[in-house]
KOLMIZA-477487 format. One line per 5 residues: their letters; for each residue x, y, z of C-alpha. Coordinates in pm, whole numbers. Example, Ala and Ser with C-alpha at 12.3 -4.5 7.8 and 13.67 -1.06 7.14 Angstrom:
BEGIN
AS) 1230,-450,780; 1367,-106,714
//
This chain:
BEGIN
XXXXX) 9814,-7033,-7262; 9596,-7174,-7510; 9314,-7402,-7472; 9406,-7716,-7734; 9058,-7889,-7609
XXXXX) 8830,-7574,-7682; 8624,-7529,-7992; 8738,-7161,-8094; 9015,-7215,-8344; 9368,-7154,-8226
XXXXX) 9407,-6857,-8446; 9049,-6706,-8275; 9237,-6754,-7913; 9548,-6577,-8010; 9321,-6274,-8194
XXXXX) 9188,-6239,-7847; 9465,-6293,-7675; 9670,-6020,-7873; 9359,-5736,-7844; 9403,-5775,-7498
XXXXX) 9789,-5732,-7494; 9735,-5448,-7741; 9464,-5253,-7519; 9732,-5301,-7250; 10025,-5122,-7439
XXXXX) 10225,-5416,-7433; 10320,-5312,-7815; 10319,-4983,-7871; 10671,-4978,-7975; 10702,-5321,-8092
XXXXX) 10458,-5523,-8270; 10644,-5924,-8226; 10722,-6113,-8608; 10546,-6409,-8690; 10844,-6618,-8568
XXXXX) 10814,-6462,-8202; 10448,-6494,-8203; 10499,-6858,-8346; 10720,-6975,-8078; 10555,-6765,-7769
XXXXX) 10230,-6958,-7865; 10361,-7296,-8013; 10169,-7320,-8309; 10230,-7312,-8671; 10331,-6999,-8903
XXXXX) 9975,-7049,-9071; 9792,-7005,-8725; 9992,-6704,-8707; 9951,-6555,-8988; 9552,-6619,-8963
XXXXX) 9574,-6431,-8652; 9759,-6129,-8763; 9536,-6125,-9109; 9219,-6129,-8906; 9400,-5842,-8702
XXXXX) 9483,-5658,-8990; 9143,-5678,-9098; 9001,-5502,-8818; 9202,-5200,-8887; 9433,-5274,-8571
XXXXX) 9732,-5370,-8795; 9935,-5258,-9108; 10166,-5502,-9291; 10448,-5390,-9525; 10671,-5579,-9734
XXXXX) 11053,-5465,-9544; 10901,-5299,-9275; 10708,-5576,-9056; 10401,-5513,-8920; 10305,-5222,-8764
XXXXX) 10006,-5069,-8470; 9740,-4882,-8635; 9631,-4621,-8373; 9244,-4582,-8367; 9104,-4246,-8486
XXXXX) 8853,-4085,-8299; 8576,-3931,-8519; 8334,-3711,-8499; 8010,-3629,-8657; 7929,-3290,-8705
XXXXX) 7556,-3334,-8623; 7488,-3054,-8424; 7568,-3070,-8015; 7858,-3346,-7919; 7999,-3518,-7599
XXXXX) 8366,-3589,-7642; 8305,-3820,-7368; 8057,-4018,-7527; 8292,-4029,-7853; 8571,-4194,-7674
XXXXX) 8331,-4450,-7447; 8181,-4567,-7794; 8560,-4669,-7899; 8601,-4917,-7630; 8841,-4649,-7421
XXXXX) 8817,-4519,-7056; 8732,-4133,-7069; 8856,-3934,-6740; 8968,-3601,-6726; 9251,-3450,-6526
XXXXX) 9124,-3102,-6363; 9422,-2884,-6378; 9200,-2578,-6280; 8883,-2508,-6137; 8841,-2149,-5935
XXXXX) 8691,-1818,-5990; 8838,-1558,-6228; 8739,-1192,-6351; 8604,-1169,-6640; 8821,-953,-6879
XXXXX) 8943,-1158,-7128; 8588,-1345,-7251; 8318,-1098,-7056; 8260,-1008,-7443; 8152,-1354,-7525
XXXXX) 7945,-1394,-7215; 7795,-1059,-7241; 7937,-998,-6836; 8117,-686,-6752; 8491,-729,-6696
XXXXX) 8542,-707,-6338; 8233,-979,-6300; 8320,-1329,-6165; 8363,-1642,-6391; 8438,-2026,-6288
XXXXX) 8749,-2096,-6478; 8753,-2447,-6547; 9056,-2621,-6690; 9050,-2959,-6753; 9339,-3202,-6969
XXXXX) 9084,-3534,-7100; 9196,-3884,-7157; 9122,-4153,-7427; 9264,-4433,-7237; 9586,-4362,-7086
XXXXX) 9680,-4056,-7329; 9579,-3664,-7345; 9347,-3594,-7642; 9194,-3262,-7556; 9280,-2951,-7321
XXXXX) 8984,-2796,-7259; 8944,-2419,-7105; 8604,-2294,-6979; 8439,-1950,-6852; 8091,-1952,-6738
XXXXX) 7920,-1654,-6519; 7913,-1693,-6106; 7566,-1622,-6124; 7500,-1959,-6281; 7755,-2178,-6240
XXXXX) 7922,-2141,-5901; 7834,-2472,-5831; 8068,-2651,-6031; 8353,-2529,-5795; 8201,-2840,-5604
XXXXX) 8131,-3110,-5880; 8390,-3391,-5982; 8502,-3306,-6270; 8704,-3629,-6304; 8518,-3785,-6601
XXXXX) 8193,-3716,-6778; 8045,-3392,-6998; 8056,-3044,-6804; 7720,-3036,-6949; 7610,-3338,-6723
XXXXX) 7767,-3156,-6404; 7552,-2813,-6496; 7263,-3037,-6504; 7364,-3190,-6195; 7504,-2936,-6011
XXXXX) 7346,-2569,-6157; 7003,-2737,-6295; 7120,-2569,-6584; 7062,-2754,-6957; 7292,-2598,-7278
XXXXX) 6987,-2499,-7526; 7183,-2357,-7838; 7521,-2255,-7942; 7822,-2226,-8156; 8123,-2378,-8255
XXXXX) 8467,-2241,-8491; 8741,-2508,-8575; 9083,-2390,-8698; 9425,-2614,-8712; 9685,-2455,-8501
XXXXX) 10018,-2506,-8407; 9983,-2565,-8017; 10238,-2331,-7788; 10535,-2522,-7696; 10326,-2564,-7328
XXXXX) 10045,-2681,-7475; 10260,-2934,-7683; 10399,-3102,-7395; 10039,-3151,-7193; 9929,-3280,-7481
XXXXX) 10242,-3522,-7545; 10186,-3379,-7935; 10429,-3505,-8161; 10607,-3194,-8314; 10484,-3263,-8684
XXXXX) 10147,-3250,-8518; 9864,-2946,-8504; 9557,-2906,-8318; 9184,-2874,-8442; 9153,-2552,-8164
XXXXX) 8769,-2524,-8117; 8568,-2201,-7991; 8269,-2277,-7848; 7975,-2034,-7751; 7676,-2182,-7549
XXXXX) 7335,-2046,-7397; 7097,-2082,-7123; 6786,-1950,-7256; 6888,-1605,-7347; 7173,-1619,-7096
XXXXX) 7516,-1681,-7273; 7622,-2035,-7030; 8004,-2130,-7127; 8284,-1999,-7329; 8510,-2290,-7426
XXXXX) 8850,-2316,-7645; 8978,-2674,-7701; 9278,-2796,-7836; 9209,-3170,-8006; 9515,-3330,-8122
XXXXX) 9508,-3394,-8447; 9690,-3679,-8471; 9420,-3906,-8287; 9103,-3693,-8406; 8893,-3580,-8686
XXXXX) 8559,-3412,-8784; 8336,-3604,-9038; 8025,-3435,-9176; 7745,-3543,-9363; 7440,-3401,-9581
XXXXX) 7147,-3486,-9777; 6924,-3340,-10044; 7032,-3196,-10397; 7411,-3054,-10385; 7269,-2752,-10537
XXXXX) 6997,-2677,-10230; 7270,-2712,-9932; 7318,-2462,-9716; 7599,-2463,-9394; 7514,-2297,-9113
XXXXX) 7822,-2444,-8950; 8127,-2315,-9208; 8225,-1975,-9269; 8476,-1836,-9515; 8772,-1656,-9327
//
């Protein structure tokens, strides 16, 4: 399994070696001790060790005196710098974005034609799609946009990418401004389970308002879990000359 003739160190071989098992899930509910890994690779306790320290290291492991060694489960950040592709966030971690499309029709209206300025008997494209970092759920997403302007995503794939890229694609249509509202929420029990949320978990549930011009595009909630997500913000200038557009006192 190793190569005893290469020039990479042995410890270098099994670092590689073990990223690979761990992208494959081979030990997500048992990390081995440094006796397994020390007989599975026949090598010495101090290879091991350098292995797992240059492991640990990279933030991929967490040692603890009577508890072993244990996965740590990368975090997905964000940067709240205006407009955002969850799909670009999880690519630039290394993992496969797709997105299961668990609804994509037309609708009426009545429940958002306030946020997209429609009446409430006017169409909509409902779009509801579950997304993926790797093999697990991280968002739901659910989407309104008017007929008039987006009826042609009823025939895009909506199997991986931003819905932003498909209106480009699809409805020549570009997102020029728009909102967003973050709250933590406990999910419904439904929601929970699509999500395969643990139950000491919440949700960062995002509204999202976009435009066309002066044509309200897409009204989105999302449900992020929380457990494999977070928001990170950043500022310049004097503390005493800041002002948020994004943040509002509830």
């Amino acid at each position: 399994m190793l190569d005893r003739s290469s020039p990479l160190p042995l410890w270098a071989q099994i670092v590689a070696d073990l990223r690979n098992r761990l992208a494959a899930g081979e030990f997500d509910t048992h990390f081995p001790t440094d006796e397994e890994l020390t007989r599975y690779y026949d090598v010495s306790r101090h290879t091991v060790r350098e292995a797992v320290r240059r492991l640990q290291a990279d933030g991929l492991l967490l040692r603890e005196r009577g508890r072993g060694t244990m996965l740590i489960r990368p975090e997905l950040e964000q940067p709240l710098q205006g407009m955002y592709s969850l799909a670009a966030t999880v690519r630039s971690k290394g993992l496969e974005e797709r997105s299961e499309v668990l609804a994509c029709k037309l609708s009426t209206a009545e429940e958002v034609a306030m946020q997209l300025g429609v009446a409430k008997d006017e169409q909509v494209v409902y779009i509801e799609r579950l997304r993926f970092a790797g093999d697990e759920p991280l968002a739901l997403d659910r989407s309104w946009l008017p007929a008039d302007l987006a009826r042609g995503l009823l025939d895009a794939d909506l199997s991986s990418g931003s819905l932003y890229d498909s209106l480009v694609q699809y409805c020549n249509l570009r997102v020029t401004n728009g909102w967003e509202r973050i709250r933590p929420l406990n999910p419904s029990v439904h929601d929970r389970e699509i999500l395969r949320l643990p139950s000491t978990e919440a949700v960062f549930a995002i509204e999202r308002l976009t435009w066309a011009g002066d044509r309200p595009l897409e009204w989105r909630i999302s449900f992020i879990r929380g457990d494999r997500y977070c928001f990170r913000a950043t500022w310049t200038g004097p503390v005493g000359n800041l002002v948020s557009s994004a943040s509002q006192l509830l």
